[in-house]
Backbone bond lengths (Angstrom), bond angles and torsions (degrees), N, CA, C in turn:
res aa  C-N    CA-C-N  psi(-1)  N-CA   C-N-CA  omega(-1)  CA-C   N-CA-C  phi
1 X - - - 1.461 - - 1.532 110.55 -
2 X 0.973 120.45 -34.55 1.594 143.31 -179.62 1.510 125.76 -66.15
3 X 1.501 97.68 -34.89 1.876 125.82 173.52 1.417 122.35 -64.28
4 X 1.399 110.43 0.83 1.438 116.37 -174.69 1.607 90.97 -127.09
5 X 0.671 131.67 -22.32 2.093 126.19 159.58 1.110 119.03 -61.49
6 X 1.156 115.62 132.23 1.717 134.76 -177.43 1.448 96.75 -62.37
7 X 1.465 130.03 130.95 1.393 140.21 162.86 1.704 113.86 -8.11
8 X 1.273 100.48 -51.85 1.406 117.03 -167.03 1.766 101.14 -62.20
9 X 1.097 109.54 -58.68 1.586 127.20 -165.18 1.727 100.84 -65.08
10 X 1.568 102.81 -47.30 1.482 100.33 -165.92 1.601 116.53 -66.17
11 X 1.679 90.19 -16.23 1.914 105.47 170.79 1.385 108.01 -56.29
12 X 1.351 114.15 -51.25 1.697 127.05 -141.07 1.825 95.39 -94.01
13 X 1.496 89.93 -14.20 1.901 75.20 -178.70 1.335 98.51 -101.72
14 X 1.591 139.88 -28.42 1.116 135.80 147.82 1.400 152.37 -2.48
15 X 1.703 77.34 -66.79 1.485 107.17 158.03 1.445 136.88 -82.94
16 X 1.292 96.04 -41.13 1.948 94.40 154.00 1.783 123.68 -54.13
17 X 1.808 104.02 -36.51 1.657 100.54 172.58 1.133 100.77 -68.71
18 X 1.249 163.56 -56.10 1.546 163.50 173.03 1.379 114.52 -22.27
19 X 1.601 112.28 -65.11 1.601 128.77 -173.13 2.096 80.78 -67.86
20 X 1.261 136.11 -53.47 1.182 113.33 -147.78 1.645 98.95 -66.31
21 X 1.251 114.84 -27.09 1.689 130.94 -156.44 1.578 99.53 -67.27
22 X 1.704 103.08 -54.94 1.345 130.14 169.98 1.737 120.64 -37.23
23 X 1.228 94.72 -21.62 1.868 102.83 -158.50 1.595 96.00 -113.86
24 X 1.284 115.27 -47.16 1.914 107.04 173.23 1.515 106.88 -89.69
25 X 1.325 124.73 49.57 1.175 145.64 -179.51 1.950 93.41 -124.13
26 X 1.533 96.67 -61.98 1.429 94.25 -161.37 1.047 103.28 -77.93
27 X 1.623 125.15 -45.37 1.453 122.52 160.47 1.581 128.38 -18.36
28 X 1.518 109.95 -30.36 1.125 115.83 -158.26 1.714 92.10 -100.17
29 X 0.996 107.89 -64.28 1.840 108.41 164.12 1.557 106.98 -26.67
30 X 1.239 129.01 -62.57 1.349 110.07 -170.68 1.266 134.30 -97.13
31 X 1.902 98.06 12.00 1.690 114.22 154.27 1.173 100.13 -59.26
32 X 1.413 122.29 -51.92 1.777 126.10 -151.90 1.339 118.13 -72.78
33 X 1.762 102.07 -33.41 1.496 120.18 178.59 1.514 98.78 -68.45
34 X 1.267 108.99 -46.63 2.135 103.35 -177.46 1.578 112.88 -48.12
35 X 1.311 81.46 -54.21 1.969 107.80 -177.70 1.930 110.09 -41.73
36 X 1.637 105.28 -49.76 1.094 123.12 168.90 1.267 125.21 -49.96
37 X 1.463 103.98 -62.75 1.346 131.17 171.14 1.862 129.42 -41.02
38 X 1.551 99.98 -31.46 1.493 114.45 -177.56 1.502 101.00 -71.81
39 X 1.231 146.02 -10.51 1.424 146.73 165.59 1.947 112.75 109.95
40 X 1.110 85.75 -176.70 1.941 67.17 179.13 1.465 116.89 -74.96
41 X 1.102 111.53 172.04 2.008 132.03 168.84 1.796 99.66 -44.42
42 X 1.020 97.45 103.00 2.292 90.64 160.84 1.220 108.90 -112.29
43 X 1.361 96.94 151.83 1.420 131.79 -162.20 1.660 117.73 -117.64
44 X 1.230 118.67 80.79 1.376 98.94 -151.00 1.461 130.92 -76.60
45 X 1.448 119.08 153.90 1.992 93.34 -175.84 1.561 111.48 -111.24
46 X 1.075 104.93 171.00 1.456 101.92 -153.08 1.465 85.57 -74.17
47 X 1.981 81.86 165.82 2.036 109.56 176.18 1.631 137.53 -87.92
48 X 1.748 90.26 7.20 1.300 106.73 -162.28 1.221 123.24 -92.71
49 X 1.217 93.27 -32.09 1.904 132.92 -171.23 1.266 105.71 -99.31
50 X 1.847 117.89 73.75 1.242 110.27 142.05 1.579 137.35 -2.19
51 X 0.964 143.67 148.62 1.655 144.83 160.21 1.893 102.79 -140.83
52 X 1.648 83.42 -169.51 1.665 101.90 -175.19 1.937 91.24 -80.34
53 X 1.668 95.82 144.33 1.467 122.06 170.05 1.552 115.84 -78.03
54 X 1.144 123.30 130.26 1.758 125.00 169.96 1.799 97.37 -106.28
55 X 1.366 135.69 124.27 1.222 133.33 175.77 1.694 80.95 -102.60
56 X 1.798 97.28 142.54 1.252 92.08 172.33 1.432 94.45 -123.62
57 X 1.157 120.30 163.07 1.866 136.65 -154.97 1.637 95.71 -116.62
58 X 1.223 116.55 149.87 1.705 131.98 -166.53 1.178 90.72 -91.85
59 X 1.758 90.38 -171.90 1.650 111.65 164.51 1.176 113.64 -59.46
60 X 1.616 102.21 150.78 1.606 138.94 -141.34 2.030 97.63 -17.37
61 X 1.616 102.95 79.89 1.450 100.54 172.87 1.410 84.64 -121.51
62 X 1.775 100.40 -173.68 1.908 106.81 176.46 1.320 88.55 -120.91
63 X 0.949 129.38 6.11 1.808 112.57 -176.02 1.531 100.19 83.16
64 X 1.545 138.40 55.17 1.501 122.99 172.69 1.526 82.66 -126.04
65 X 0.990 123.84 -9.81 2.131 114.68 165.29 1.220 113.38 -69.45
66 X 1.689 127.14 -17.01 0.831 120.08 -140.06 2.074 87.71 -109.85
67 X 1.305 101.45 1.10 1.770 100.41 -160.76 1.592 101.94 -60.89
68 X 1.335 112.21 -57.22 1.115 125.96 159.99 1.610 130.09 11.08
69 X 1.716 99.72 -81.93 1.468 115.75 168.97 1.254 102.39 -66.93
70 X 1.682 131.03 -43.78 1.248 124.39 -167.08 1.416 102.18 -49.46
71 X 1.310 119.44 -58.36 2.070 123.71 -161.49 1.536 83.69 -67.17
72 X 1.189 139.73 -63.88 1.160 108.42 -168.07 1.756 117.46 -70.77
73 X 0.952 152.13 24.24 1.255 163.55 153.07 1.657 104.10 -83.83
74 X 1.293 108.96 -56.29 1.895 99.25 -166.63 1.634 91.50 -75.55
75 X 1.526 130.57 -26.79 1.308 108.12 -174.33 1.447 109.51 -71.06
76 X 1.573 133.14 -15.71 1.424 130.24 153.02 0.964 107.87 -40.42
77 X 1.653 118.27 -55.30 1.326 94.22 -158.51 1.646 105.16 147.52
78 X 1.407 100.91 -35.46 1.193 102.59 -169.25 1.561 124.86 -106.72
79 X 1.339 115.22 144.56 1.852 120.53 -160.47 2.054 97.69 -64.15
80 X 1.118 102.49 142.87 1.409 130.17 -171.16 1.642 115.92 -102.28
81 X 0.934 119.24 139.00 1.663 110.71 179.03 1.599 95.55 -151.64
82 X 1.581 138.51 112.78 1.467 135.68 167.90 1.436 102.03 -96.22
83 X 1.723 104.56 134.33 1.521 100.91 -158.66 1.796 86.59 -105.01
84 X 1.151 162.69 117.71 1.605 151.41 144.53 1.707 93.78 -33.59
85 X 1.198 101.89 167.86 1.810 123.83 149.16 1.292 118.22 -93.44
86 X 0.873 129.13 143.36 1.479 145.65 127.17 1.550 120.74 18.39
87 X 1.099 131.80 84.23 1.994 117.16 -175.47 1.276 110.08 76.19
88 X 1.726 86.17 39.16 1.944 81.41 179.99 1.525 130.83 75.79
89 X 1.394 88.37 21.49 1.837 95.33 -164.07 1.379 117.39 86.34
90 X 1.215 150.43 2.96 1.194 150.93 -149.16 1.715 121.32 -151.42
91 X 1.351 98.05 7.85 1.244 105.26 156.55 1.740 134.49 -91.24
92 X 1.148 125.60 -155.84 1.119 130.14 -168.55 1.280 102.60 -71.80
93 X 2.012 124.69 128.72 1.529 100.98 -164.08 2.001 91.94 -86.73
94 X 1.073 106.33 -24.12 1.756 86.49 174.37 1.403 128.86 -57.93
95 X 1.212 89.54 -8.40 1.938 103.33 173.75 1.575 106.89 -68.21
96 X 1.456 94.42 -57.68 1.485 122.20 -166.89 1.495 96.44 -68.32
97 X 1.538 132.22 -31.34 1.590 115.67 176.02 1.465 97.47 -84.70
98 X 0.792 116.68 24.69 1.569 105.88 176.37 1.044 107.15 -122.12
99 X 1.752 136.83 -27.07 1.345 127.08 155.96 1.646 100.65 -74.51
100 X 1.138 128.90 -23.73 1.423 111.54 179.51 1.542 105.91 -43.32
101 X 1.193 114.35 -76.40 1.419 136.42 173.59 1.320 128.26 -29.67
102 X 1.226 116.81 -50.46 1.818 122.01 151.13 1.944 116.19 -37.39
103 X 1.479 93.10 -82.23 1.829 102.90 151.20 1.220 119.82 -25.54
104 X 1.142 130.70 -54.18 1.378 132.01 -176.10 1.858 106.10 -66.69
105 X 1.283 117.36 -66.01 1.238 113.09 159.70 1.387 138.64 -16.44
106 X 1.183 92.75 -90.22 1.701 106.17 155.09 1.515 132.30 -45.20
107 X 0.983 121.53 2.83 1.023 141.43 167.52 1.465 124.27 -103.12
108 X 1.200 111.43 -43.70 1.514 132.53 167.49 1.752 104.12 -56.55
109 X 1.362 92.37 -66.29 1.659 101.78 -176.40 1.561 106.05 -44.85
110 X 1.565 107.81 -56.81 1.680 102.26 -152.64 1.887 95.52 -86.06
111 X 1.271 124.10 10.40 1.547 107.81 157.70 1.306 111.41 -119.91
112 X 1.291 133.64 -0.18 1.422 143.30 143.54 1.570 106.52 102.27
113 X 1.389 110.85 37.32 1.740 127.24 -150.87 1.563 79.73 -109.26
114 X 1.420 106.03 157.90 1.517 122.37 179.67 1.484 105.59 -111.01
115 X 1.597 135.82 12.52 0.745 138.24 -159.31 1.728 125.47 -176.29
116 X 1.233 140.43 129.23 0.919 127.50 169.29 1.647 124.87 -123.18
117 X 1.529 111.39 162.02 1.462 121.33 -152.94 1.916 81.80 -100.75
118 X 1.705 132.97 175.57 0.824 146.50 -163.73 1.570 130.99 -174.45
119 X 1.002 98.49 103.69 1.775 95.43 -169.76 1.373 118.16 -112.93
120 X 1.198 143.68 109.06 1.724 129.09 -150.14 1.706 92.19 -117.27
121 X 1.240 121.28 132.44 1.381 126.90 179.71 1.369 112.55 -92.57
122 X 1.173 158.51 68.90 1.649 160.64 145.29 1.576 91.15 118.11
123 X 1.487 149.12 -129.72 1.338 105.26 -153.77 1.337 94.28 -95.51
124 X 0.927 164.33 28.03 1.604 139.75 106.34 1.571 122.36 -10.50
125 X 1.449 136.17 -24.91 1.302 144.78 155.38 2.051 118.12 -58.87
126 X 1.749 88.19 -41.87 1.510 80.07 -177.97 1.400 106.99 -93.58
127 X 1.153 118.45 -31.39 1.840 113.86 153.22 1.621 117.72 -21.25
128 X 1.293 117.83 -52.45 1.355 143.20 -158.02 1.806 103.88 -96.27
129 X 1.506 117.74 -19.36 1.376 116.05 -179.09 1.615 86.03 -108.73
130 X 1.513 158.99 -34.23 1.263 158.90 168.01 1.965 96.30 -56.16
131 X 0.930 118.87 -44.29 1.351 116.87 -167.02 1.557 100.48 -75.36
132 X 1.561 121.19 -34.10 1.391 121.95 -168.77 1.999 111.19 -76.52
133 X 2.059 87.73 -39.64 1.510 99.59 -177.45 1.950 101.02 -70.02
134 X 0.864 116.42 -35.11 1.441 99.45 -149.59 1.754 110.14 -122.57
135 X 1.147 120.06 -21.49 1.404 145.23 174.50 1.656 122.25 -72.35
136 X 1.410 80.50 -13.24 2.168 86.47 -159.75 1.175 137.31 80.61
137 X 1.723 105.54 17.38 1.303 124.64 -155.38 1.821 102.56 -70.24
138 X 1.200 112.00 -18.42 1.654 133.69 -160.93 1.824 90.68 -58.25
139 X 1.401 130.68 -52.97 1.057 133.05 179.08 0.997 118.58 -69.77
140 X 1.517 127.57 -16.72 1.519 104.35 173.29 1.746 106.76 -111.21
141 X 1.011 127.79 -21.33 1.004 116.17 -171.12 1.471 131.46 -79.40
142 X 1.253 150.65 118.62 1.206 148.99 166.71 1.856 125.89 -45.88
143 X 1.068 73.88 -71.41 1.924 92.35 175.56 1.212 116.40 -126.76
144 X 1.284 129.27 122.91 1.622 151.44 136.25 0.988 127.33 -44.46
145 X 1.593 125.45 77.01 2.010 104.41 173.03 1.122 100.13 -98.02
146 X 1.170 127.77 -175.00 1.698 154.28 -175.38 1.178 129.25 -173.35
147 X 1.391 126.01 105.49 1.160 145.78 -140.24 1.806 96.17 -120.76
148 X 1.881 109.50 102.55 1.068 94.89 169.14 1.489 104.82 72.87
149 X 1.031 170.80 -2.66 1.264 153.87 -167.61 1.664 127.82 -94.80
150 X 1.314 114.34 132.59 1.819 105.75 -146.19 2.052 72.98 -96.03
151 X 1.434 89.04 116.44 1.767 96.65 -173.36 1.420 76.37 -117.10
152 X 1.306 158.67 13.97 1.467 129.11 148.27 1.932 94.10 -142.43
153 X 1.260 105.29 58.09 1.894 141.31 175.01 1.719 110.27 37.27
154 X 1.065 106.63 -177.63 1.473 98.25 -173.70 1.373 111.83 -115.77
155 X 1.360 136.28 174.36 1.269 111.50 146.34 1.291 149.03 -104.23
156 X 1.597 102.56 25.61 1.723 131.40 156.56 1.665 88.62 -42.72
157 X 1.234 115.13 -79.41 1.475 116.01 -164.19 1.356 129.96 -47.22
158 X 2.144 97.96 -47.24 1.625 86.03 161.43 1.183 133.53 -54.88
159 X 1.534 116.59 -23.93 1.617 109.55 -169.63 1.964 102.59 -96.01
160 X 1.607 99.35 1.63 1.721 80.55 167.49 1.486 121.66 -79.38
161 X 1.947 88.66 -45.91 1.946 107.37 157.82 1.200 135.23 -30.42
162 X 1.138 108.49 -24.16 1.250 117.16 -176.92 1.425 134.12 -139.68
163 X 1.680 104.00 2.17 1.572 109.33 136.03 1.371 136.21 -125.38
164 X 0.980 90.54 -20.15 1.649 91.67 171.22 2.217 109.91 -120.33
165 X 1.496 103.21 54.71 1.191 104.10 -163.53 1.762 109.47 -59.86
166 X 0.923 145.31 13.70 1.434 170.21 -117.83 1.756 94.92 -126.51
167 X 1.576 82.92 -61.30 1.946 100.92 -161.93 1.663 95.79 -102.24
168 X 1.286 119.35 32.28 1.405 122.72 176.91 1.604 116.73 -120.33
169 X 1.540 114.19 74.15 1.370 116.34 -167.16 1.768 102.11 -67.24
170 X 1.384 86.72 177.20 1.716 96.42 175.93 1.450 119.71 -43.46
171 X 1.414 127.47 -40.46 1.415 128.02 -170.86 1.335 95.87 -71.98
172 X 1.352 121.46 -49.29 1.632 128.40 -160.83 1.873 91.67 -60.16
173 X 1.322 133.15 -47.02 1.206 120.75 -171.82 1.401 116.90 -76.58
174 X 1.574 110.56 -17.85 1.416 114.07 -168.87 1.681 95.14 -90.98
175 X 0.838 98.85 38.20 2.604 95.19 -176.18 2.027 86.78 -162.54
176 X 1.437 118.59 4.73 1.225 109.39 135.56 1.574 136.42 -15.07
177 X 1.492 153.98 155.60 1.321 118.63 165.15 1.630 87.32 -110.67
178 X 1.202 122.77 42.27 1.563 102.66 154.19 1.500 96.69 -149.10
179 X 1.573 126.95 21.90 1.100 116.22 151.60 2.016 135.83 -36.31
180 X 1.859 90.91 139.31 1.312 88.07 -172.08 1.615 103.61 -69.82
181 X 0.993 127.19 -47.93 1.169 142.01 -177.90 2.028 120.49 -33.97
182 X 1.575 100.92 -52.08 1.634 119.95 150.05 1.412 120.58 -39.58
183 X 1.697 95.41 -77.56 1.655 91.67 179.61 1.619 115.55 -59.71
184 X 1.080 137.59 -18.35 1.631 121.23 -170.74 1.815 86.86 -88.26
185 X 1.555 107.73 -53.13 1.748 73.12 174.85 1.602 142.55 -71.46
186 X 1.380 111.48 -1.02 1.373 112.54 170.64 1.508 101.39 -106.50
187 X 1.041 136.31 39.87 1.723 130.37 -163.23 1.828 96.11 -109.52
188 X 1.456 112.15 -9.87 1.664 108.36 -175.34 1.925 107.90 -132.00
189 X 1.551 102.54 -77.72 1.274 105.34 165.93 1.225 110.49 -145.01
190 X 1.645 97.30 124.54 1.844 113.32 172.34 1.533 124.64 -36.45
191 X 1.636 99.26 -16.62 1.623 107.35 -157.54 1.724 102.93 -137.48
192 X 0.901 102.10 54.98 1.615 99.41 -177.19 1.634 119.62 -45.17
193 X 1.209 109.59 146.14 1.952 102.35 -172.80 1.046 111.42 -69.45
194 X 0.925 117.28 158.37 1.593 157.87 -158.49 1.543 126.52 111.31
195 X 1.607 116.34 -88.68 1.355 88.00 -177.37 1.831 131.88 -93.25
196 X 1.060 125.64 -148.46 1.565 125.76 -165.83 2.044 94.39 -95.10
197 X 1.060 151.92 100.70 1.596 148.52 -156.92 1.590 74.95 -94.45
198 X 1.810 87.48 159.81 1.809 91.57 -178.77 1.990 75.20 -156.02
199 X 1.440 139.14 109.95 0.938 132.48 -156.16 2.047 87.95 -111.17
200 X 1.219 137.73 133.77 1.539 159.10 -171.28 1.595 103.27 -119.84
201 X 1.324 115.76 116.37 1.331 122.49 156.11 1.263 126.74 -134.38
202 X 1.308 121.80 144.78 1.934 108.56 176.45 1.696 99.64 -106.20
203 X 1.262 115.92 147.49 1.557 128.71 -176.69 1.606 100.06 -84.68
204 X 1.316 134.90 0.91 1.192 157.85 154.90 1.592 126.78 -60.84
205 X 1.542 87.18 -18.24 2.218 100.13 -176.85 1.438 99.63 -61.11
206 X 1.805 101.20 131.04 1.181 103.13 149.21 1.538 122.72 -119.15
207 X 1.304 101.52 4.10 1.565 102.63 177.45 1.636 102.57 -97.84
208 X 1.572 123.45 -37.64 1.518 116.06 -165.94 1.711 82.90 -90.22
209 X 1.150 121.56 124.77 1.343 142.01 -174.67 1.481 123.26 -120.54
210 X 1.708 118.87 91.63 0.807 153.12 -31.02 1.650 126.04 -19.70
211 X 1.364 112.60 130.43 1.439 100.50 -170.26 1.819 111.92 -80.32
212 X 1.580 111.90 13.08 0.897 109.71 170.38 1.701 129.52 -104.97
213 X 1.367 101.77 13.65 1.020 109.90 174.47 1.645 122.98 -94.98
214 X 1.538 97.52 33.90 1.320 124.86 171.94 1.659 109.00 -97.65
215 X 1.191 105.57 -13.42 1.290 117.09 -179.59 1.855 119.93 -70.36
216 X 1.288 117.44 123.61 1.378 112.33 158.62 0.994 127.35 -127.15
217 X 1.740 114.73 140.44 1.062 122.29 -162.85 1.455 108.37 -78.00
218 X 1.522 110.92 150.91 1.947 119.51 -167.49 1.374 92.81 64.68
219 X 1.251 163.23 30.30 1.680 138.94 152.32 1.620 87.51 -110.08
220 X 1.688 91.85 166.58 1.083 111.81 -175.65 2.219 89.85 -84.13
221 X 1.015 93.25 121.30 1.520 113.44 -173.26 1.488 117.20 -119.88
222 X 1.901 115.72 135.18 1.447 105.82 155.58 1.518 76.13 172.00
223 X 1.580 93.89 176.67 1.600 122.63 -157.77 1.079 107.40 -108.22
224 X 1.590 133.14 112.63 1.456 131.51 161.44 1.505 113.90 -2.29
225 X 1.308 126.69 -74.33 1.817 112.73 156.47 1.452 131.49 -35.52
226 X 1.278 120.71 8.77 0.995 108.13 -164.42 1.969 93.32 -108.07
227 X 1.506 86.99 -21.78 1.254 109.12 -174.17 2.174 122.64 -93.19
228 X 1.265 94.01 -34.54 1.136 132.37 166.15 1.624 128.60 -132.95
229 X 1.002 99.81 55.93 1.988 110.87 159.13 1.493 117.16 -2.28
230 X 0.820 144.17 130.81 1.347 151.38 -159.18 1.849 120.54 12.01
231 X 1.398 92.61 26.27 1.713 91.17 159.94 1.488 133.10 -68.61
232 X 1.266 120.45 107.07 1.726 113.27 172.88 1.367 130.76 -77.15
233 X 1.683 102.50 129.38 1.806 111.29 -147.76 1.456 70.25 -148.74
234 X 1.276 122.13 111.66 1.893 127.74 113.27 1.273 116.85 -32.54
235 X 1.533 95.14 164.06 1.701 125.55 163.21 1.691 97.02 -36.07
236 X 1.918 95.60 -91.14 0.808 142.32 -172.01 2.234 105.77 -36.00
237 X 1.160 113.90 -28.48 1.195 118.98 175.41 1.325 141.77 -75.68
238 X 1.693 95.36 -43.49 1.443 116.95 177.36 1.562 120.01 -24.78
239 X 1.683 114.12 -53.90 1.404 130.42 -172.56 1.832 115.22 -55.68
240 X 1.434 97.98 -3.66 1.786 100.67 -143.90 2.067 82.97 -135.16
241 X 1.386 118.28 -64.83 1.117 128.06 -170.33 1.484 104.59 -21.34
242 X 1.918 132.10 118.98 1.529 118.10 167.94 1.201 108.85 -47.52
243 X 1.187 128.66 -61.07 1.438 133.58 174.06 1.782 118.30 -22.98
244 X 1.223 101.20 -70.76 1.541 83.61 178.85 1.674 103.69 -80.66
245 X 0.903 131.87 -75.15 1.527 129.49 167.05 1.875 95.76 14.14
246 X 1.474 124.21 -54.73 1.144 103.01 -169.17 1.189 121.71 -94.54
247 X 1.802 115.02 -3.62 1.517 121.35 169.98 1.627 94.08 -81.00
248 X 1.220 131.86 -16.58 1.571 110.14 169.11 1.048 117.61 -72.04
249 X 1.385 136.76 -49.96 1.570 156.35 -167.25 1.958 86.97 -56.18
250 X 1.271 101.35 -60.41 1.800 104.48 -169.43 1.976 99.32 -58.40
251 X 1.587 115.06 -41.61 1.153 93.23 168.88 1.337 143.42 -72.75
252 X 1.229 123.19 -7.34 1.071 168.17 157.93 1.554 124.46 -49.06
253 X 1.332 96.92 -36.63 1.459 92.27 -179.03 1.432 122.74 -94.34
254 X 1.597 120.47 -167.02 1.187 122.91 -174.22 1.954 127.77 -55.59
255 X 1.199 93.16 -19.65 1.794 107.04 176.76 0.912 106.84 -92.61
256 X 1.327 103.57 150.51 1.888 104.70 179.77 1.601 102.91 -68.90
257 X 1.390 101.43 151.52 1.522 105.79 -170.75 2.032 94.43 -86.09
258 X 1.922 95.65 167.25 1.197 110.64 -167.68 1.186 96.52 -144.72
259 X 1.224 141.05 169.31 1.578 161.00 -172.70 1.828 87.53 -77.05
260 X 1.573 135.21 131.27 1.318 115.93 177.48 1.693 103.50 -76.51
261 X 1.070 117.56 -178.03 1.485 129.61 150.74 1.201 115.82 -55.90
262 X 1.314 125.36 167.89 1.572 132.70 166.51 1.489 102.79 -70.08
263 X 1.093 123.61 97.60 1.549 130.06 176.72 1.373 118.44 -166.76
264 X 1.572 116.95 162.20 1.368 102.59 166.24 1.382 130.41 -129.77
265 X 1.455 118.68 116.01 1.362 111.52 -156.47 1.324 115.36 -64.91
266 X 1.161 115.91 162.74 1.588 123.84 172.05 1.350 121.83 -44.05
């Protein structure tokens, strides 16, 4: 077809089939990379069947806020595991979803549960949504709460970032509100499949800054006020407060969880 084009021409169409060949080549690379990119295959486990709880602990905490919910959790009934972070909480949180995930395992295995429940306290939540997006966490986990957690960052952090960047470890930059790390995980869905998300905030935050950036989109979501009208709940409280303590236990349990009523539980 080509043998009847002048030298010149048979170059230029040549070379355009090449560049076109060249281009649904790369096209095709970064179908596969997207494809890749969406996280592994989940498998989901059922909602019926309670399991053992992992409380996961915030920035630079040890998990002793967290005892609280724990005693009231084993007096349910159910086995307890408080996970710390990484450097004291303050390391890399993909580090930290990656010991989530070990923990989570091992935990599964040694109580013989097909599934585990999950409660992340301020960024202990996005620990726990990084572990679900990118870890494979989608298959084991049942329920997602998040207590307080700046899932699109606060601006405690910007103003540590950016004045005292010194005392601003990796976690502190990664809960930034223009972290890269934020936007790629909220850039598709807040709530990746697998388990049931139940997102907890108090309008009281002074560390997650906006206190609504406790909010996730697709979970069953709302604010201790929403539940209790002029109740005062800190950051720092949420884990301990009866009040929420008992909207966890209710999320927590065997029914799929729901937004509560305006009330306040026992």
């Amino acid at each position: 077809m080509l043998d009847g084009l002048a030298p010149a021409r048979r170059r230029t169409v040549l070379l355009a089939t090449t560049l076109a060949l060249l281009l649904l080549v790369v096209l095709a690379g970064l179908g596969i990379a997207r494809a890749l990119d969406d996280g592994p295959a989940v498998d989901p486990v059922a909602q019926d069947e309670p399991g053992p709880v992992l409380l996961v602990a915030g920035y630079g905490a040890s998990g002793a806020g967290l005892e609280t919910l724990a005693d009231r959790l084993r007096a349910e009934g159910r086995t307890v595991e408080v996970v710390s972070g990484t450097d004291g909480g303050t390391g890399d949180l993909r580090d930290q979803a990656v010991a989530l995930g070990d923990a989570a395992e091992t935990l599964a295995e040694r109580t013989g549960s097909a599934s585990v429940d999950v409660v992340g306290h301020s960024a202990g939540g996005v620990v726990a949504r990084l572990w679900v997006a990118e870890q494979g966490g989608g298959s084991l986990a049942r329920r997602v709460v998040t207590l307080g957690s700046p899932h699109h960052g606060t601006e405690v952090a910007d103003l540590g970032a950016e004045l005292t960047p010194g005392s601003c470890p990796e976690a502190c930059r990664q809960l930034t509100t223009d972290s890269p790390l934020l936007a790629e995980l909220n850039a598709d869905d807040e709530t990746p499949p697998g388990p049931v998300w139940v997102s907890l905030w108090t309008e009281g935050d002074r560390v997650v800054v906006p206190a609504t950036s406790g909010r996730l989109e697709g979970a069953v979501a709302y604010a201790v006020q929403d539940v209790c009208p002029g109740r005062a709940v800190e950051h720092g409280d949420l884990p301990s407060d009866d009040a929420v303590v008992g909207m966890v236990l209710e999320a927590l349990g065997g029914a799929v969880p729901d937004a509560p009523p305006p009330r306040c539980p026992a």
